[in-house]
N, C-alpha and C positions, 0 to 999 in steps of 0.2 A: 327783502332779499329772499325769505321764504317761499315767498308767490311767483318771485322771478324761476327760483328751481325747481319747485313742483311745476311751471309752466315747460320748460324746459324739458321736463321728464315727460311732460305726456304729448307734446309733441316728438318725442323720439321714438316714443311706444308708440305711435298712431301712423307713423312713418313708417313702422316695420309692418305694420298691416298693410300697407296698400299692394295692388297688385302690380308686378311689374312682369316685363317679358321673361326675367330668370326664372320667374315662377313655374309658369307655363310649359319650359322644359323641364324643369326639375320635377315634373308631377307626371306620373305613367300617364297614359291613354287607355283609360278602362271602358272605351267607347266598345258598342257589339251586343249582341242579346244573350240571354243568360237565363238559364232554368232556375226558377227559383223554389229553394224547398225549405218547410219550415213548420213550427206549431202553435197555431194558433192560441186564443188568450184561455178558449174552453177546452186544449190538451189534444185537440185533433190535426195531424196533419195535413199540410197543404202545399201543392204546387201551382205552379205558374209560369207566365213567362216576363223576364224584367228586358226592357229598351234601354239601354244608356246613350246618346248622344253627346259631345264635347258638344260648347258652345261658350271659343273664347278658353277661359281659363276654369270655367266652369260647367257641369253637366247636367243634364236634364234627363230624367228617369221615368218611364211610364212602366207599372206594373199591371200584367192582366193575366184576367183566373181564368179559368174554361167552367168553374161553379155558377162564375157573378155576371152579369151583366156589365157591372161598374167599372172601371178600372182607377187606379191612383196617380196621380204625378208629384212629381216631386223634383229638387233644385237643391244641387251639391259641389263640395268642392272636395279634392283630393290634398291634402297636408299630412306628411311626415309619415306616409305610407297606410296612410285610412282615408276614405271616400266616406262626409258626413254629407246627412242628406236632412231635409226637411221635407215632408209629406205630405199631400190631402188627396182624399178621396169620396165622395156622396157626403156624410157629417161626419168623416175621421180627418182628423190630424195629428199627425209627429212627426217623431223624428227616426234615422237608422241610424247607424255606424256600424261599413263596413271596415274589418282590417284585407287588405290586400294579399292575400298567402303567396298566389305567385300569378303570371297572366291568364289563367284560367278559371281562378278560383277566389272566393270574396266570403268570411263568415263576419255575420252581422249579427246587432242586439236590437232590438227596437222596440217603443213602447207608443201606446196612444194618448193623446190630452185627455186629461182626465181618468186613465186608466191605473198606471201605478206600477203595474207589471212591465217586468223586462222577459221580455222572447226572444230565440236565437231562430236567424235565417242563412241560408246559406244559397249563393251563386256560383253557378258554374257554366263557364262560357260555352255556348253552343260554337261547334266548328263555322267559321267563315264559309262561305258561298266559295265554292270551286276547291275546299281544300281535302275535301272526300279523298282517300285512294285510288277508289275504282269510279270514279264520279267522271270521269272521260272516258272511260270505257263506254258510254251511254251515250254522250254525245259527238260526234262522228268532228266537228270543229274543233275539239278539245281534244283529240288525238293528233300523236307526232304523223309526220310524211313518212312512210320510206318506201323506199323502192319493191317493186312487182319482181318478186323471185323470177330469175333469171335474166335478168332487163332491167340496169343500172340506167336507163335512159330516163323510164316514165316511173311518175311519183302517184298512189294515189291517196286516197285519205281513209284514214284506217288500216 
């Protein structure tokens, strides 16, 4: 009887793991690139820039320096308002955890295998392509029509 409810119990907990379509809504979209700023394991500062991709109910991360040659990737899921990631890069691996602050912004802790230390990083989303202010001012397509002062007839651009 024993063997019967502990079976039972962990088939119910293994149930609640799987991934279903509620999921996938229920998790933001932290897809977009993101300045990444942070301090490294030896106390010096560092930026970058971090990729996130959706893929499914899950995201794919690529970080790169303007220092390094190398860059990292990494494969994460978003739950309960934290984006966890697993890492690798040239012979590093670990892991991050960002908390979600709001859609802009993501502070993280992350540590190396074998390392032992926790570092804090922080993201913050670079503006989308076309969402500049003055960013159609530039391009003559991306400006509204209106009308040639004095002559409601002809439209031109810009």
């Amino acid at each position: 009887m024993a063997r019967l409810s502990l079976l039972v119990l962990l088939t119910t907990c293994l149930s609640g793991l799987t991934t279903t379509p509620a999921r996938a809504a229920e998790a933001p979209d932290v897809s977009g690139m993101y300045i990444c700023d942070g301090v490294n394991a030896e106390g010096r500062p560092y930026r970058g820039i971090v990729e996130i991709v959706r893929n499914e109910d899950a995201f794919e991360l690529k970080w790169t320096f303007p220092t390094s040659a190398e860059s990292s990737l990494g494969v994460g899921i978003v739950t309960n308002g934290v984006l966890a990631v697993s890492y690798y890069g040239g012979s590093t691996s670990g892991v991050v955890v960002y908390k979600i602050d709001s859609g802009k912004k993501m502070t993280g802790e992350w540590t190396v295998a074998g390392g032992g230390g926790v570092f804090r990083e922080t993201l913050t989303r670079m503006p989308d392509k076309g969402t500049h202010g003055d960013e159609g001012a530039h391009d003559p397509s991306l400006r509204p029509k209106r009308p040639i002062k004095g002559d409601d007839s002809k439209l031109i651009e810009g």
